[in-house]
N, C-alpha and C positions, 0 to 999 in steps of 0.2 A: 435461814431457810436454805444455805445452800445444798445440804443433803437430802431436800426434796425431791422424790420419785416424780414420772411421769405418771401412774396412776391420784397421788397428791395434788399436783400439780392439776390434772384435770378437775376432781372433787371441786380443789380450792376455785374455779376458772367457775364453776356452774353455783359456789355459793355466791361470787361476786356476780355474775349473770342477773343469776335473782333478787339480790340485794339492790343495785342498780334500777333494776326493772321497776322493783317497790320505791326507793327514794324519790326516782323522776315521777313516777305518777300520784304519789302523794306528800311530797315535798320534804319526807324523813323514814325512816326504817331503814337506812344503808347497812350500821352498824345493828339491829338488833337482828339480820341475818345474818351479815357474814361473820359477827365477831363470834358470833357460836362454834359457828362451823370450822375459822382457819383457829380456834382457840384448842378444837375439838382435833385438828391435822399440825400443830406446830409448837412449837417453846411457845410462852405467851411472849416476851419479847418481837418476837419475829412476826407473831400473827398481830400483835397489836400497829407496828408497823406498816406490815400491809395492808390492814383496814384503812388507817390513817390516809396512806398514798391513794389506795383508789377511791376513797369517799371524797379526796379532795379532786380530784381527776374531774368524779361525777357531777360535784356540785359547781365545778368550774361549766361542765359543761352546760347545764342550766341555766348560766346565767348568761354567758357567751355565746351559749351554740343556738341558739334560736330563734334568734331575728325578731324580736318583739320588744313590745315595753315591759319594763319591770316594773312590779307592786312593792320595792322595799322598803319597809318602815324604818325608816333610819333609826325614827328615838328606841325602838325595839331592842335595835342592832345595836345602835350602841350602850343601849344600862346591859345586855347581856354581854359584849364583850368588856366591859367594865369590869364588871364583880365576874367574870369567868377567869380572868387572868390569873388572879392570887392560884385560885384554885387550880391548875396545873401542875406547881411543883408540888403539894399533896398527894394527888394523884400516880406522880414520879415515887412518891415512897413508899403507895399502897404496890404499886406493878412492883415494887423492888422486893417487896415483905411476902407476896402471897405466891403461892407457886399456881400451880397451871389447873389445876382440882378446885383449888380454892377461888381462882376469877372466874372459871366455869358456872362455878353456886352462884357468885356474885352477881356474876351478868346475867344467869336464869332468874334467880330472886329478884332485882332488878328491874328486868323485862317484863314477869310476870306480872310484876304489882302495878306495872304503868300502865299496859296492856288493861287490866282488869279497872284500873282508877279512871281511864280516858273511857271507858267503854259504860261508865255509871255516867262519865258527864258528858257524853257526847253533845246531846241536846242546849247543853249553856252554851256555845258560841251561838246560835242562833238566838237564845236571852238574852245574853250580857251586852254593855255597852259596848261600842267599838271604842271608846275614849282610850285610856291608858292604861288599862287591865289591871293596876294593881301594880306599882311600880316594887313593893317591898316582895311581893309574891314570886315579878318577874326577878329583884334582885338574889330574891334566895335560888330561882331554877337558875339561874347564871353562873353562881356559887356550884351548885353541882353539877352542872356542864362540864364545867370546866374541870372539876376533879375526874369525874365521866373522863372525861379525852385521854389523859394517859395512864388512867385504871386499867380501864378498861373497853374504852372506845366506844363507849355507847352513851352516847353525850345527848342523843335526840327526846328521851320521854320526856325530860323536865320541864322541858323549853315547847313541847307540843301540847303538852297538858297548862301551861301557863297560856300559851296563845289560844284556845281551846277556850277557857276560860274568859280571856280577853274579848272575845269574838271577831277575831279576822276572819277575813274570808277564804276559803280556797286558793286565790292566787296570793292575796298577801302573806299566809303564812308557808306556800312553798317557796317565794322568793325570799324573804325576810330572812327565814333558817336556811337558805343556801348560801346565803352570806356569812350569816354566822357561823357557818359549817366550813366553810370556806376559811376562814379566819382562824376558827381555831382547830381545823385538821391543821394548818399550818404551822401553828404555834406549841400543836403539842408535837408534829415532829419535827418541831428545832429541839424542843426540850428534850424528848426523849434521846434524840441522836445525840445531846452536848450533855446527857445525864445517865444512863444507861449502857452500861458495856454490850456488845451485838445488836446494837439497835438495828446496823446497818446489813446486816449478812441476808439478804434478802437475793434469790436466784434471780439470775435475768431471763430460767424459763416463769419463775411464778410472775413476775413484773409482767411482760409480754401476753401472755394468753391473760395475765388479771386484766391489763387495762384494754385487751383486744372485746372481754368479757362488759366492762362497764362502759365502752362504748355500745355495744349492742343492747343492754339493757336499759340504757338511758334512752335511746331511740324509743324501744318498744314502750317503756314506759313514759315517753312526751306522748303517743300516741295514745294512751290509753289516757290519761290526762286532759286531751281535747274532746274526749268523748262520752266519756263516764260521768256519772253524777257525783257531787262530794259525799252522799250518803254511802255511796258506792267504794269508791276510794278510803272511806273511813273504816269499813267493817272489813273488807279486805286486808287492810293495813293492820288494824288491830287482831283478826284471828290469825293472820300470821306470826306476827310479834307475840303472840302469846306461847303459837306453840314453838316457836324455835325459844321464847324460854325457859318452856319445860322442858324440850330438849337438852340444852348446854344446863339446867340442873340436874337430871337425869346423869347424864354422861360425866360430872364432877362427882354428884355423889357414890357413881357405880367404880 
């Protein structure tokens, strides 16, 4: 990204803004905004990169920056960082094979269908047990997590729509997936940086105004978090996610 403009560099700064803003207040959507957008302003190498850094920035600070108790479900955390591992270096060969048009379709196709899937089952966490949701279920969304992460960086539908299913509550499924978000923004950029040539060519203006951007959106979105209802936070979350991915298919197809 180092031949990113000051006008790019702004765009990219206001899609992490908002990307942020959505993750904190509902505990996932980081990458179904911004990977559209910096996929839409960069190589995919470079924008997959930057989502990576600053979704992990965000979800660190959720866990850390807010002085409270955490709801993490460990066994959650761990069958999904389990069976997400394999699935990384896959993911390394999809980002190697498809050029920038083609993850565009993917991650709109993608988006759109989680978007439209979570929005039919909203209603089952409030059904379902809270016991262990379906550990074959949770093992297959962990499996595509983890190919998600250095695809194309949008690692959240599978794991929200299993916990969804599961029935956690509002705070266990923002803390549970920030951990695991945390885990494996990290793990895919080891991978992608130790398996991908330019992984690393990222500007130190997009680094600076991104993470100046997911700090202020993290904020805004803990606050809206403490105040909002979960019914609230869900249909927000989800008509967002829908249309950023008909946006990022729009903009591949075109």
């Amino acid at each position: 990204m180092a031949a990113a403009g000051t006008p790019l560099t702004l765009l990219a700064a206001l899609a992490v803004l908002a990307a942020a803003a959505l993750q904190s207040a509902t505990g996932f959507g980081f990458a179904l905004i911004a990977a559209p957008a910096l996929l839409a302003l960069f190589e995919p190498v470079e924008a997959i990169t930057s989502v990576l850094v600053f979704a992990l920035l965000v979800n660190l600070l959720m866990l850390a920056g807010e002085r409270r108790s955490l709801s993490v479900r460990a066994g959650d955390v761990a069958l999904v960082l389990l069976t997400a591992l394999p699935g990384l270096a896959l993911g390394v060969l999809v980002l190697k094979s498809v050029d920038r048009e083609g993850l565009q379709v993917v991650v709109g196709v993608s988006v759109m269908t989680a978007a439209a899937l979570a929005t039919v089952t909203r209603g089952a966490r409030r059904e379902a047990s809270a016991g262990g949701g379906g550990r074959v279920t949770g093992a297959l969304a962990g499996m595509l997590a983890g190919v998600f992460t250095t695809a194309t960086s949008v690692n959240g539908p599978p794991l929200v729509l299993w916990m969804l299913q599961a029935g956690r509550s509002a705070e266990e499924m923002r803390d549970s997936l920030s951990a695991v978000f945390v885990c494996l923004n990290a793990a895919g950029l080891a991978t992608v940086a130790l398996s991908v040539e330019g992984a690393g060519a990222v500007s130190a203006g997009v680094l600076l105004s991104g993470a100046l951007a997911a700090v202020g959106g993290w904020l805004a979105g803990r606050y809206a978090f403490t105040r909002m209802s979960d019914a609230r936070f869900a249909g927000t979350a989800l008509v967002v996610a829908f249309t950023a991915g008909l946006a990022s298919l729009a903009a591949g197809l075109v």
